[in-house]
C-alpha positions in Angstrom: 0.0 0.0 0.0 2.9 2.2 1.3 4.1 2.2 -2.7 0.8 4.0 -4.3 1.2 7.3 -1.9 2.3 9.6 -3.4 3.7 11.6 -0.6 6.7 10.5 1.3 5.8 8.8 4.5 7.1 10.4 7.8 10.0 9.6 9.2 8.6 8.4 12.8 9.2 5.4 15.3 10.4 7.2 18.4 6.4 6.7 19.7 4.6 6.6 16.6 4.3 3.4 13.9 2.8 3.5 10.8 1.5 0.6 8.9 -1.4 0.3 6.0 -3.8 -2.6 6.8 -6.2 -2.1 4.1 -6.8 0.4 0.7 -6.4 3.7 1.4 -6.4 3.2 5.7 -3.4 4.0 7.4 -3.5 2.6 11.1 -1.3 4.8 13.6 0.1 2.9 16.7 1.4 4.6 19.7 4.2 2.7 20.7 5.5 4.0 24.3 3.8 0.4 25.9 6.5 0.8 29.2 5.1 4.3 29.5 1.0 3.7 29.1 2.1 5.1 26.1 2.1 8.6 27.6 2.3 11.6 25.4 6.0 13.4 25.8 8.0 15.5 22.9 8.8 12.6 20.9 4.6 11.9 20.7 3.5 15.8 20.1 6.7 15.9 17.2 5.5 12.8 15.6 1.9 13.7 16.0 2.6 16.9 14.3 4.2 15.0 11.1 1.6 12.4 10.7 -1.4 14.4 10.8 -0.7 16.8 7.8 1.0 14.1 5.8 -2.3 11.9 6.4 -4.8 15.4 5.4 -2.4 15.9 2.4 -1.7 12.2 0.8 -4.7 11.9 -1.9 -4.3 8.0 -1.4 -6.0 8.2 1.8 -9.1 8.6 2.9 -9.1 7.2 6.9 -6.9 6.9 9.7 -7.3 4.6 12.6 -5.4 5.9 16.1 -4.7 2.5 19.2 -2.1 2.1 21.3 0.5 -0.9 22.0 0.2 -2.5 25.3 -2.3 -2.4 27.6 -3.0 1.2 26.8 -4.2 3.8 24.4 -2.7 6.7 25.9 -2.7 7.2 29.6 -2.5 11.2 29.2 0.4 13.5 29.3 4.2 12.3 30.3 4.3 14.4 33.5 7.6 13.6 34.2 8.2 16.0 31.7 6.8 18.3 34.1 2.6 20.3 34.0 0.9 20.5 30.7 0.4 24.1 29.6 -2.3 24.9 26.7 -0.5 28.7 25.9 -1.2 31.6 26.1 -3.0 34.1 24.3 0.7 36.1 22.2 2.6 32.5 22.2 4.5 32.1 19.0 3.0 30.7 15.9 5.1 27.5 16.2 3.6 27.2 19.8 0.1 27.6 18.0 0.9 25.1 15.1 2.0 22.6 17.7 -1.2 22.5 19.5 -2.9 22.4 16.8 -1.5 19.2 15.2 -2.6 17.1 17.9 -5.0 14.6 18.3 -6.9 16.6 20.9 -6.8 20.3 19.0 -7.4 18.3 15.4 -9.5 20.2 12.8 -8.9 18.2 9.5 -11.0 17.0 6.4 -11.0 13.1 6.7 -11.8 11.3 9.2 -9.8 9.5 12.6 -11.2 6.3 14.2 -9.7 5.6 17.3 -9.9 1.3 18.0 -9.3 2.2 22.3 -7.5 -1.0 22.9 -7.1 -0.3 27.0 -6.8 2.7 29.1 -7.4 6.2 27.9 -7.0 8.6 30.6 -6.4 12.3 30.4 -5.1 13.7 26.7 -6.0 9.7 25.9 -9.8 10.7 26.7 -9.3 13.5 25.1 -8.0 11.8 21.8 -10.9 9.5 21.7 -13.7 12.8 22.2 -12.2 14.5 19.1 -11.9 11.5 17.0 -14.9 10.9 14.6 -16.1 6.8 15.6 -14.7 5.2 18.2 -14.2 1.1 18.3 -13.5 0.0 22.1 -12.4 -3.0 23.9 -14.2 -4.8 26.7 -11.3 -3.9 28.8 -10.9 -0.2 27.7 -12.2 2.7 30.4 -11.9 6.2 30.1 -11.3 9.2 32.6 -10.5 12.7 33.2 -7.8 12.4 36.3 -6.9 16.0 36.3 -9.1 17.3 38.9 -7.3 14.7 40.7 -3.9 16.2 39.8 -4.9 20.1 40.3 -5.7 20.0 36.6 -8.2 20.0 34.0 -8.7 19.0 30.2 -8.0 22.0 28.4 -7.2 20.7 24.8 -10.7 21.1 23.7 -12.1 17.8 25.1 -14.7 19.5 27.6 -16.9 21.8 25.1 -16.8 18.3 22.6 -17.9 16.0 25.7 -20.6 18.3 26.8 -22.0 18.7 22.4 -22.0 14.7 22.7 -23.1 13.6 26.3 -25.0 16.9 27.6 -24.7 18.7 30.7 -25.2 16.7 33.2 -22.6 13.4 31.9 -20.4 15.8 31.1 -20.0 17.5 34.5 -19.9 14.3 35.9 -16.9 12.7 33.8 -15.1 16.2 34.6 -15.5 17.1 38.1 -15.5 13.3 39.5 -12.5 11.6 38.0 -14.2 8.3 38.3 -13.4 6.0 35.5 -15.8 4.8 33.0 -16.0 1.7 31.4 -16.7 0.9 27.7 -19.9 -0.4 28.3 -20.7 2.7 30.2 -19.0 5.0 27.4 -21.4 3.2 24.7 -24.4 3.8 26.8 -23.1 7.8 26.5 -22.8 7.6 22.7 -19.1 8.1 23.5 -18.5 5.0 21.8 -19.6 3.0 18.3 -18.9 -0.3 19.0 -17.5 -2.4 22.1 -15.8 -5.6 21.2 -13.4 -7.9 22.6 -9.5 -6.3 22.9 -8.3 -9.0 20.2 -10.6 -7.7 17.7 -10.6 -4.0 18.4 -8.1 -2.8 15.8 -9.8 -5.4 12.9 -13.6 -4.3 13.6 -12.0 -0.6 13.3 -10.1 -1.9 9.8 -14.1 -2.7 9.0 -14.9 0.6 9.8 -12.5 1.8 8.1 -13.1 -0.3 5.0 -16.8 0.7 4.4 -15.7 4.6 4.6 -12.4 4.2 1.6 -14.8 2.6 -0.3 -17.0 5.3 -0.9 -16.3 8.4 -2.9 -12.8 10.4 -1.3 -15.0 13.8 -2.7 -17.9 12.7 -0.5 -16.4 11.0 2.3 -14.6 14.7 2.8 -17.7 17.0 2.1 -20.0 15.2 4.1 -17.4 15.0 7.1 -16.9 18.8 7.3 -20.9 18.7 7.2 -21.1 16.5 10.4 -18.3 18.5 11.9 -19.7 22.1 10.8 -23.2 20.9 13.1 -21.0 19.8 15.6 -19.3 23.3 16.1 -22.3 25.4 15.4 -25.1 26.0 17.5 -27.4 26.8 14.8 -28.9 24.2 11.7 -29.3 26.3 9.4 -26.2 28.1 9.5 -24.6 24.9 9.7 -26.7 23.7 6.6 -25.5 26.9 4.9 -22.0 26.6 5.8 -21.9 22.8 4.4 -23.5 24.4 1.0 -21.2 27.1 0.6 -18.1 25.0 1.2 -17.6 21.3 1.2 -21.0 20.7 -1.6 -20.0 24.1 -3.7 -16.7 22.0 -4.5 -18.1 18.4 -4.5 -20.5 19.5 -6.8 -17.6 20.1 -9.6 -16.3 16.8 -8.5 -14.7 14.1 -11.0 -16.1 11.7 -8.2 -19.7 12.9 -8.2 -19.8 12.6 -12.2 -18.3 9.0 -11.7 -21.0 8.5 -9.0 -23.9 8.6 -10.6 -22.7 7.3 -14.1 -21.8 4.1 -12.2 -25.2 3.8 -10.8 -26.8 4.6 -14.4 -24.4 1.9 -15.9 -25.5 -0.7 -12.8 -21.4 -1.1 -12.1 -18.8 -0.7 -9.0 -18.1 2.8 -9.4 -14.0 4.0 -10.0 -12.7 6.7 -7.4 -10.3 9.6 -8.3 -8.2 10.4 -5.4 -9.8 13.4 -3.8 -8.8 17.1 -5.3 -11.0 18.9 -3.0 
């Protein structure tokens, strides 16, 4: 798969792997298993690689996020000292930084995260922003930092409160208690709960269903979703989606393909996405 891109992949392995299990998915493993997989320098370098590389390679179309070990990501590496979000004046590297995460992430395709165990912290936070989530039997998630004289302040608390309401989402906030995945699926935090052997493969399925669609569409109607998930307001959400993402898709190679495949009653042949 790695030989159609046509993009040079990253050059990454201090915490991140990359590897291709099926057309047009690339599967990123965090790969700090002695360290809950923790997120330290290495991780927020990596991450900041990956993540444009993945929105720019037109050979594409999902990404799936797990963790080695018995972890997805058990938060921030504070050995490395308190996380700090910046500051209103910080530089624009500081900005970019933050930006590329997993956590601050606005992009175009969409990020599955298969939650093979714990996801804690920034790992919660990962899983909020990420667009379906597959999670193992053994998986739980929590928001320690009240714990720790903290809080989650890369954008997970505004996205738990849109998903969960009010109530759940003060409670996963102020308490710190953890949650199970059974729990997490009852919230509508979670897609799918299956056993940790399978949790990467039912992702892969996921993953699967969405490459084979259109790479125009599979964009367009993922900045709709997201544009109603940011704004308050349908209709200017509706409006936004028709100004942007179908404006383009309706000039689309892909859409023209689309519907000619359905006239001709045959699999239809994807472009790689211009938009």
């Amino acid at each position: 798969m790695a030989e159609n891109l046509i993009n040079p992949v990253p050059k990454v392995g201090k915490y991140l792997q990359l590897s291709f299990p099926a057309p047009r998915v690339v599967l990123i493993t965090m790969n700090r298993p002695s360290h809950l997989n923790a997120m330290n320098r290495d991780a927020r370098q990596e991450f900041g690689l990956v993540l444009p590389w993945f929105e720019a390679e037109p050979n594409l179309t999902v990404a799936i996020l797990t963790g080695a070990g018995r972890a997805f990501c058990a938060g921030a590496d504070l050995k490395e000292g308190a996380p700090s979000p910046g500051r209103k004046g910080d530089s624009n590297a500081v900005i970019e930084s933050r930006t590329k995460s997993v956590t601050r992430r606005v992009g175009r395709k969409p990020l599955i995260a298969a939650v093979n165990g714990l996801a804690h912290g920034g790992g919660f936070e990962m899983s909020v922003n990420c667009d379906l989530v597959v999670a193992s039997e053994e998986a739980e998630f929590c928001f320690p930092e009240v714990k720790r004289g903290l809080i989650p302040f890369a954008g997970a608390l505004p996205r738990i409160m849109r998903t969960v309401g009010l109530q759940r989402a003060m409670e996963a906030a102020l308490t710190g208690r953890r949650i199970s995945a059974r729990e997490a699926e009852t919230w509508g935090l979670v897609n799918k709960v299956v056993p940790k052997s399978e949790v990467v493969s039912e992702a892969v399925k996921y993953a699967e269903m969405i490459a084979a669609n259109s790479p125009d569409a599979v964009i367009a109607a993922y900045l709709g979703v997201r544009e109603s998930w940011h704004t308050a307001h349908v209709d200017d959400a509706t409006q936004a989606t028709i100004d942007g993402p179908w404006a383009i898709l309706s000039q689309s190679e892909n859409l023209v393909e689309g519907v000619k495949a359905f006239q001709e009653k045959r699999a239809p042949k994807w472009k790689p996405s211009k938009l």
